[in-house]
PyMOL CGO cylinders between C-alpha atoms (Angstrom):
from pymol import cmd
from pymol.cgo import CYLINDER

trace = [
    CYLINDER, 38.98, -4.21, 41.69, 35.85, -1.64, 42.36, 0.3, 1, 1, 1, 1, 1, 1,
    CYLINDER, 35.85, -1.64, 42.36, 35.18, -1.51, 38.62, 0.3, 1, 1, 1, 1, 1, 1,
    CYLINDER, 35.18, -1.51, 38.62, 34.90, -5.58, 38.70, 0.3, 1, 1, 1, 1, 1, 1,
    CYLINDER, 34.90, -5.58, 38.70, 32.20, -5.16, 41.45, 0.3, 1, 1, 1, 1, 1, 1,
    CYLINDER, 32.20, -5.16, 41.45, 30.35, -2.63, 39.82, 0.3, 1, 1, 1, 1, 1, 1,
    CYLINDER, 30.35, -2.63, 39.82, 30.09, -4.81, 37.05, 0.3, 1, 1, 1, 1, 1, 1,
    CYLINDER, 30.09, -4.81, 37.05, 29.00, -8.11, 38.95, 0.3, 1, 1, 1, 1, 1, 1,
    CYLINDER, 29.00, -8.11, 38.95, 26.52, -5.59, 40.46, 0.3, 1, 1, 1, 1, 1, 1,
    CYLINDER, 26.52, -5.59, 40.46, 25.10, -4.33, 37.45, 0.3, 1, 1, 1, 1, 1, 1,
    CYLINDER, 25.10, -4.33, 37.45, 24.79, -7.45, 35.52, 0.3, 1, 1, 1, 1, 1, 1,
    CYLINDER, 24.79, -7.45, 35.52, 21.42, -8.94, 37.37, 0.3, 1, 1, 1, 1, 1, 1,
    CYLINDER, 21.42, -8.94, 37.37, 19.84, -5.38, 36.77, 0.3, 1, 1, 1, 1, 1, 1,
    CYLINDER, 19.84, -5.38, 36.77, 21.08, -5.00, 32.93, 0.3, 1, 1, 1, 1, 1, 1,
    CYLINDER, 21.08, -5.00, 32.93, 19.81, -8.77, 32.75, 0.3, 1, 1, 1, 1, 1, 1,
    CYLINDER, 19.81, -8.77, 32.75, 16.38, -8.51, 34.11, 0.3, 1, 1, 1, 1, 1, 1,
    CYLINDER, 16.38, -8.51, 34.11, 15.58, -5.31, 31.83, 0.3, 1, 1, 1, 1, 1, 1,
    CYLINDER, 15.58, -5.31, 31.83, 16.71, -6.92, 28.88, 0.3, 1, 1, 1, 1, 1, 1,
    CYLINDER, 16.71, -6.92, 28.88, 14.66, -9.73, 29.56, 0.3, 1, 1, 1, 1, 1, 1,
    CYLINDER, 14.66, -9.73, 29.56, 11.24, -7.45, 29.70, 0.3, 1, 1, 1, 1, 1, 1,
    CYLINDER, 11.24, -7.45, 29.70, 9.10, -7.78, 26.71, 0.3, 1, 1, 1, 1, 1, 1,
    CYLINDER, 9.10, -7.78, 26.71, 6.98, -4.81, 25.37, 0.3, 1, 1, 1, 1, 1, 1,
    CYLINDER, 6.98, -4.81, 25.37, 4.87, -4.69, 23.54, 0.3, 1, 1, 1, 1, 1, 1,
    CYLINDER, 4.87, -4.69, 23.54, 4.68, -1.95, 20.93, 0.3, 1, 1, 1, 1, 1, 1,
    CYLINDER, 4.68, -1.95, 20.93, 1.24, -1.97, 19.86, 0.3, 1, 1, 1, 1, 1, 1,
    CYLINDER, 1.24, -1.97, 19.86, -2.31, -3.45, 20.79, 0.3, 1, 1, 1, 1, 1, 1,
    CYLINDER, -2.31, -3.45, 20.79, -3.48, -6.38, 18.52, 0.3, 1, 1, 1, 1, 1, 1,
    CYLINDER, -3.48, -6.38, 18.52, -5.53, -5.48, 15.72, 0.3, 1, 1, 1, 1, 1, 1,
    CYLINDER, -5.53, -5.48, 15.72, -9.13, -5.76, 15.88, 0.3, 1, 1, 1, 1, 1, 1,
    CYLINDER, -9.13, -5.76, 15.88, -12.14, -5.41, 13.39, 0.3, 1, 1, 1, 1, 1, 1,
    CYLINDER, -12.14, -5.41, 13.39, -13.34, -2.16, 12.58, 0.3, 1, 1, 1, 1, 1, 1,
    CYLINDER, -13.34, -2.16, 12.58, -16.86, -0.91, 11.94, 0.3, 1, 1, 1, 1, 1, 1,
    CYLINDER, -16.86, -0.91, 11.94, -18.26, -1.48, 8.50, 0.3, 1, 1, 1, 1, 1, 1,
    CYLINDER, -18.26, -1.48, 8.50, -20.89, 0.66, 7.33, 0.3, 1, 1, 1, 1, 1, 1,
    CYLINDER, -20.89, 0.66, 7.33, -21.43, -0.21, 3.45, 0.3, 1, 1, 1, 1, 1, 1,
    CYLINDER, -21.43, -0.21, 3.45, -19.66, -2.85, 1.54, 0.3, 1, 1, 1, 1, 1, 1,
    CYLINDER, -19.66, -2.85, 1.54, -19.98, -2.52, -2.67, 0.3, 1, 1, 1, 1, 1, 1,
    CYLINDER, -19.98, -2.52, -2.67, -18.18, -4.68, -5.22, 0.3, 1, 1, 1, 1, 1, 1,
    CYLINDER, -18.18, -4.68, -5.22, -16.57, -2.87, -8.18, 0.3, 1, 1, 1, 1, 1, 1,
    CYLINDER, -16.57, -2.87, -8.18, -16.19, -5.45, -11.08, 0.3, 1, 1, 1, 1, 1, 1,
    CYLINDER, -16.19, -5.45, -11.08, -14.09, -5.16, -13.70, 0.3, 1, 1, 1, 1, 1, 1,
    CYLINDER, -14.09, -5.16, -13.70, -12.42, -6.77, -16.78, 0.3, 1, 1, 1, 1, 1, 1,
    CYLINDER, -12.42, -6.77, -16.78, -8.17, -6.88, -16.45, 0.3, 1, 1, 1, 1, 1, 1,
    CYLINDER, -8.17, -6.88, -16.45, -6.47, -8.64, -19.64, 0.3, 1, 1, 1, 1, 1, 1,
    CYLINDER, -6.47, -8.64, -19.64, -9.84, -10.66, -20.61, 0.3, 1, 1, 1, 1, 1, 1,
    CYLINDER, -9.84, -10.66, -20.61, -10.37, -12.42, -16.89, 0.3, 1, 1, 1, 1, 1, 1,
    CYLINDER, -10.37, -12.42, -16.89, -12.61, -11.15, -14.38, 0.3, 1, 1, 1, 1, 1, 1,
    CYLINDER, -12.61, -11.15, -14.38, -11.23, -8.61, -11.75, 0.3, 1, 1, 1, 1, 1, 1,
    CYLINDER, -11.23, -8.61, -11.75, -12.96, -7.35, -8.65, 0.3, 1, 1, 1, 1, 1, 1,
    CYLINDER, -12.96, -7.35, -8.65, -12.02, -5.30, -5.73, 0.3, 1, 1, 1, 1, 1, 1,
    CYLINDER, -12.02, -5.30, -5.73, -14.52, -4.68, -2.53, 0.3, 1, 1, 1, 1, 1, 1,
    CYLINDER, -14.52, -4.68, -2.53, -14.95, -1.60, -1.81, 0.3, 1, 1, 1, 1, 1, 1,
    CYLINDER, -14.95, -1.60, -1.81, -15.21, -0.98, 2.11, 0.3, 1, 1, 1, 1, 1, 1,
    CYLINDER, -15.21, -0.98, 2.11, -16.87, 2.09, 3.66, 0.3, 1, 1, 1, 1, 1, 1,
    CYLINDER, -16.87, 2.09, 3.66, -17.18, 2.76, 7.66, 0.3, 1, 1, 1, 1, 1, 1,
    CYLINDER, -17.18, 2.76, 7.66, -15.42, 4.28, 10.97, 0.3, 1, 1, 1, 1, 1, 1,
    CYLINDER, -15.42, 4.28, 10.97, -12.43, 3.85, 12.63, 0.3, 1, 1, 1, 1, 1, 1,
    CYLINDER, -12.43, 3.85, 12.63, -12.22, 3.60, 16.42, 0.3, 1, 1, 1, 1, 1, 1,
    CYLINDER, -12.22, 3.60, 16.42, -10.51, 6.61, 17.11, 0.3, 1, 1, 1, 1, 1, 1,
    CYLINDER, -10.51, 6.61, 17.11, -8.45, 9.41, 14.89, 0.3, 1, 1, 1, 1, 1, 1,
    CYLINDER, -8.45, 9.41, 14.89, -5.03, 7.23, 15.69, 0.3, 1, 1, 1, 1, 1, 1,
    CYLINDER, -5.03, 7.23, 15.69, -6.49, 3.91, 13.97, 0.3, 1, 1, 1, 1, 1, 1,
    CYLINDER, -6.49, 3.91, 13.97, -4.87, 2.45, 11.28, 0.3, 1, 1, 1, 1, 1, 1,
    CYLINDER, -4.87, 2.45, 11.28, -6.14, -0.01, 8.74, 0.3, 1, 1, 1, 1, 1, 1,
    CYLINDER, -6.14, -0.01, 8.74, -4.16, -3.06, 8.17, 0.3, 1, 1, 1, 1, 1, 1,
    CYLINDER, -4.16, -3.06, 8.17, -3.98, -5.85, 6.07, 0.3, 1, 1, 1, 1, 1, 1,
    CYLINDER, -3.98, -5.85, 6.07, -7.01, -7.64, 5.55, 0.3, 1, 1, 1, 1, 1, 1,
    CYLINDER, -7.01, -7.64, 5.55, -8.11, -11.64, 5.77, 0.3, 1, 1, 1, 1, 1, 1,
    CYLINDER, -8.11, -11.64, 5.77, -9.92, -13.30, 3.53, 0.3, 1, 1, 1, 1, 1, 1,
    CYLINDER, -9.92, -13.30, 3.53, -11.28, -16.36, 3.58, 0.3, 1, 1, 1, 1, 1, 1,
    CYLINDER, -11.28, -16.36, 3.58, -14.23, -18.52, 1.53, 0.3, 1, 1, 1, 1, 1, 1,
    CYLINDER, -14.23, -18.52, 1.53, -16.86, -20.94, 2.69, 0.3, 1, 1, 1, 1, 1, 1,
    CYLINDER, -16.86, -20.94, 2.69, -19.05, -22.36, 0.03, 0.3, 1, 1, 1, 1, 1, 1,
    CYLINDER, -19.05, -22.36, 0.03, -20.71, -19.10, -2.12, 0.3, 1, 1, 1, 1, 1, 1,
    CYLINDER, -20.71, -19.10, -2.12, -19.36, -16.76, 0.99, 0.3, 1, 1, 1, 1, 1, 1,
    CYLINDER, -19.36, -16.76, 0.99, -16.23, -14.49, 0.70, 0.3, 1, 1, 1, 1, 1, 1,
    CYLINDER, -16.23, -14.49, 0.70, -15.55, -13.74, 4.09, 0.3, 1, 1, 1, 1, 1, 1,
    CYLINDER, -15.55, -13.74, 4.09, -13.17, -10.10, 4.42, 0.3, 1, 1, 1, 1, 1, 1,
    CYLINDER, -13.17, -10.10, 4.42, -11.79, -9.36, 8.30, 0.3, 1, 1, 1, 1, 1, 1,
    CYLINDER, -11.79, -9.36, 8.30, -11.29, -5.62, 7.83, 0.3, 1, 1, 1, 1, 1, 1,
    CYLINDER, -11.29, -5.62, 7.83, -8.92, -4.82, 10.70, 0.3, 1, 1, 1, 1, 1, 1,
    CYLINDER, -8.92, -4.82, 10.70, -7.61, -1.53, 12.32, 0.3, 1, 1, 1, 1, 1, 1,
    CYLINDER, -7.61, -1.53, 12.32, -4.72, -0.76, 15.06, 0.3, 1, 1, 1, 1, 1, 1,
    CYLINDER, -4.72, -0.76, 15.06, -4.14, 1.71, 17.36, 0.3, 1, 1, 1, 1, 1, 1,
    CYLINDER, -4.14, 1.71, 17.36, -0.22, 2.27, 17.85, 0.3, 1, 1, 1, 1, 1, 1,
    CYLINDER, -0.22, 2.27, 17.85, 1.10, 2.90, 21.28, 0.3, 1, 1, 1, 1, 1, 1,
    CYLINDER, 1.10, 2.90, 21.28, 1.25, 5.98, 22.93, 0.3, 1, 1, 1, 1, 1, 1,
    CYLINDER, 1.25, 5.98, 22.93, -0.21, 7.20, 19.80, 0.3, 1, 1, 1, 1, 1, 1,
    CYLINDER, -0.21, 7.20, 19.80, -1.63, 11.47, 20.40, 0.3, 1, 1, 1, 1, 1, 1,
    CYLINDER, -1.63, 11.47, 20.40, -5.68, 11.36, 20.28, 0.3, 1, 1, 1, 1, 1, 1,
    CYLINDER, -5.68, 11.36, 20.28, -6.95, 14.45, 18.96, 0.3, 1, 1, 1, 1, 1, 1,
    CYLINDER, -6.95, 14.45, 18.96, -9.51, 16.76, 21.54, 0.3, 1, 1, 1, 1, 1, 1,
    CYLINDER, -9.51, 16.76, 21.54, -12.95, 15.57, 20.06, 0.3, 1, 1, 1, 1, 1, 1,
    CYLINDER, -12.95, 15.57, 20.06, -13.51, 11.98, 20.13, 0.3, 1, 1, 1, 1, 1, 1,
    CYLINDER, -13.51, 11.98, 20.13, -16.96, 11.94, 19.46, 0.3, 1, 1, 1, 1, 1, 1,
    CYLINDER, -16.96, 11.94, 19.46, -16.56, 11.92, 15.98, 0.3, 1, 1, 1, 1, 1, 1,
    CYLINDER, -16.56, 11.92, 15.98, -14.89, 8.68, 14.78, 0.3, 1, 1, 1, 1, 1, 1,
    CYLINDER, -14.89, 8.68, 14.78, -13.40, 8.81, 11.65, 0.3, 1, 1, 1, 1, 1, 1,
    CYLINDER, -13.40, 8.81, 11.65, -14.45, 7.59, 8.34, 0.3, 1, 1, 1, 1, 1, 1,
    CYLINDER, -14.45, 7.59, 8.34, -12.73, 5.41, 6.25, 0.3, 1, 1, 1, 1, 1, 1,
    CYLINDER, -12.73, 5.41, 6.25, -12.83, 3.96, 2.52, 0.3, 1, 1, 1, 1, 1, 1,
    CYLINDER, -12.83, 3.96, 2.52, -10.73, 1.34, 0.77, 0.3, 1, 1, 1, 1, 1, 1,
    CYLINDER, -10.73, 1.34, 0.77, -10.59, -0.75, -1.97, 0.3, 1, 1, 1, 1, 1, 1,
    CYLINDER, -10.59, -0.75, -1.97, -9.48, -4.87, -1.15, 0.3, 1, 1, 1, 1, 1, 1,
    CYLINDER, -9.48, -4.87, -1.15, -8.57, -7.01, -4.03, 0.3, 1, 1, 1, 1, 1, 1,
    CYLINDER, -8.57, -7.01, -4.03, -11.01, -10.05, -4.18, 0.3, 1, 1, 1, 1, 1, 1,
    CYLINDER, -11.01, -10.05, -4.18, -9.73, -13.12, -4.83, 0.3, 1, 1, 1, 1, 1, 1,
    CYLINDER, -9.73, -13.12, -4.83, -11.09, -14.92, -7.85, 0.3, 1, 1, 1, 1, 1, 1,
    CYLINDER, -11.09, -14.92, -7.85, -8.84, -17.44, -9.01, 0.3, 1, 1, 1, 1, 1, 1,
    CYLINDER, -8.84, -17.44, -9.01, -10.63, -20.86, -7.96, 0.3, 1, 1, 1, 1, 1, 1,
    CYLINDER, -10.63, -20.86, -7.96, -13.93, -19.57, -8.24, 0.3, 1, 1, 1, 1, 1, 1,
    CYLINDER, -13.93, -19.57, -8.24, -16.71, -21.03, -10.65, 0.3, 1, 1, 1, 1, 1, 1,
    CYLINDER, -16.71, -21.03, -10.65, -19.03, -18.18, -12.23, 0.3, 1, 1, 1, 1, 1, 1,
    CYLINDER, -19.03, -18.18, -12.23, -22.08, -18.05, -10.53, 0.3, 1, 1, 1, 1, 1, 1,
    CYLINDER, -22.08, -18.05, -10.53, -23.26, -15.53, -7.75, 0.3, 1, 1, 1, 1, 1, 1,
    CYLINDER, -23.26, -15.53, -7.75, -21.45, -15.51, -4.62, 0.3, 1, 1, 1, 1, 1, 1,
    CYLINDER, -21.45, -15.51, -4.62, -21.90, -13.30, -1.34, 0.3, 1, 1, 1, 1, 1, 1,
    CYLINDER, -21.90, -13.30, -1.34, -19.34, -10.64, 0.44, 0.3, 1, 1, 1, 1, 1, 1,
    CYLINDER, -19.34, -10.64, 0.44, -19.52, -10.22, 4.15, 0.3, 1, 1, 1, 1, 1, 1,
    CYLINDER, -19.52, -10.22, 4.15, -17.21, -7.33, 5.15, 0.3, 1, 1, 1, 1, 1, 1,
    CYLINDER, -17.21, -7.33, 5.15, -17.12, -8.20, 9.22, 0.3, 1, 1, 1, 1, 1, 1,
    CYLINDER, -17.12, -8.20, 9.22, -20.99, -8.69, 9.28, 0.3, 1, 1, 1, 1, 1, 1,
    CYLINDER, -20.99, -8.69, 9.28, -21.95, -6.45, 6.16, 0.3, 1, 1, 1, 1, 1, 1,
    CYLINDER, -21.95, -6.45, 6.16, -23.36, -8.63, 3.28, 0.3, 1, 1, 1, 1, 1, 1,
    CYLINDER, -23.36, -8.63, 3.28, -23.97, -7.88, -0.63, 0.3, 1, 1, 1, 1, 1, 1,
    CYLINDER, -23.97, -7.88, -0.63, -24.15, -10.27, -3.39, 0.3, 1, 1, 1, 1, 1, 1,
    CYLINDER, -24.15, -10.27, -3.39, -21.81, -10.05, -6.40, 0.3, 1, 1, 1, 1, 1, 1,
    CYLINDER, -21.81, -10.05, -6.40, -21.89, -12.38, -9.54, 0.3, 1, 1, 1, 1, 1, 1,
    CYLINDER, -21.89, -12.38, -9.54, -18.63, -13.76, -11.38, 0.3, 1, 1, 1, 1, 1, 1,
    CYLINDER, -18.63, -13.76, -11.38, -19.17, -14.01, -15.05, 0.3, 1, 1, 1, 1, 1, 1,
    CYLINDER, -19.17, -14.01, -15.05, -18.33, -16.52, -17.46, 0.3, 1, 1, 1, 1, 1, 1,
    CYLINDER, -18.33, -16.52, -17.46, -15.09, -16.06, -19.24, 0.3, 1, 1, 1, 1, 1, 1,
    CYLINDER, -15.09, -16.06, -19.24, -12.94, -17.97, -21.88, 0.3, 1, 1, 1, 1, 1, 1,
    CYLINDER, -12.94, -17.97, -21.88, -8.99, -18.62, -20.09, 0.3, 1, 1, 1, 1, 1, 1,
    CYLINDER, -8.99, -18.62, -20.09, -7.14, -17.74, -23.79, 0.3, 1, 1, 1, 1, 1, 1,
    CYLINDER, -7.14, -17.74, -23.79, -4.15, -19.83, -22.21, 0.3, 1, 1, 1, 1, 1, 1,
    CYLINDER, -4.15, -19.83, -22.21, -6.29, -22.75, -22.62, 0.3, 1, 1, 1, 1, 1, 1,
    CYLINDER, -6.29, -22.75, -22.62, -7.25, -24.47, -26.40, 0.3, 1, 1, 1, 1, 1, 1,
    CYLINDER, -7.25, -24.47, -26.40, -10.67, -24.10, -27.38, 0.3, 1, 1, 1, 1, 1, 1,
    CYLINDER, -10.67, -24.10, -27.38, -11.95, -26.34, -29.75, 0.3, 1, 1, 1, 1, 1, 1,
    CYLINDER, -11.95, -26.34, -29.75, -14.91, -26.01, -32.02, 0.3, 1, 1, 1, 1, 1, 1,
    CYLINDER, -14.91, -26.01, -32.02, -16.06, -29.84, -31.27, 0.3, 1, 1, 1, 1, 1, 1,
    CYLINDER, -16.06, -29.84, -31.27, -15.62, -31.27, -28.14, 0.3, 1, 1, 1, 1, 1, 1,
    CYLINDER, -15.62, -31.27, -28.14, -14.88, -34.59, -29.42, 0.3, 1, 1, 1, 1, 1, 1,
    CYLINDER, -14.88, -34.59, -29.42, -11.96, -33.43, -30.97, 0.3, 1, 1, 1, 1, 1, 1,
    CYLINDER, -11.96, -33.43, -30.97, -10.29, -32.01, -27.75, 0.3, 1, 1, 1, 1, 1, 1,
    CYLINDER, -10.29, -32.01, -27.75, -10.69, -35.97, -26.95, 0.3, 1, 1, 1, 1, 1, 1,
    CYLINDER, -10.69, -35.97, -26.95, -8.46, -37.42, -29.16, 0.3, 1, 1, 1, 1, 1, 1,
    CYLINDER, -8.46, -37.42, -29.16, -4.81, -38.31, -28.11, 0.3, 1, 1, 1, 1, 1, 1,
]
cmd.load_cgo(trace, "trace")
């Protein structure tokens, strides 16, 4: 019979700290930028181009993690975020924050060739997407042929 009421006594307490959420890391926030280039390249006869980020983390136990990217108009807009995990060990000197470089694919698929702008969380530069000939689609030599049923 005691072990019965030790149960009925523990339940409410096992209960209410199952209940508790916690959270196991901050949400991620945007990290400083410094320099923002755009590496352009040729992959299989299409355009390929990667961004290549330069700047500072927020403190020595900052991670980078994944990036958004989003397009307005001519304007390629990368959210370079960072997290801090929980409880994570900070090293003596935090003056110096540490720096950081990555390279995030760009995505081209959509995109007309022309000159377009990257902002990496405030940091602008100007890139240009070339013309180029998709060999999974016919070409034809007179356009009045591709007409034709």
């Amino acid at each position: 019979m005691r072990f019965s009421q030790s149960i009925v006594w523990a339940l409410p307490l096992l209960a209410a700290m199952s209940c508790q959420t916690v959270s196991y890391a901050p949400p991620p926030v945007e990290t400083t930028v410094e320099e923002v280039e755009v590496d352009m390249r040729e992959f299989q006869g299409r355009p390929d181009a990667y961004a290549v980020v330069k700047g500072r983390l927020s403190s020595n136990a900052a991670q980078l993690v994944d990036t958004k990217q989003s397009r307005e108009g001519q304007v390629i807009h990368l959210e370079v975020m960072e997290q801090t995990p929980r409880g994570a060990d900070m090293a003596g000197d935090l003056t110096l924050l540490p720096p950081f470089q990555t390279r995030i694919p760009i995505e081209l698929l959509g995109l007309l060739p022309g000159v377009y702008q990257l902002n990496a969380n405030g940091v602008t530069t100007t890139f240009e997407v070339p013309e180029w000939v998709d060999p999974a689609q016919p070409q034809f030599a007179d356009q009045t042929l591709a007409s034709l049923p």
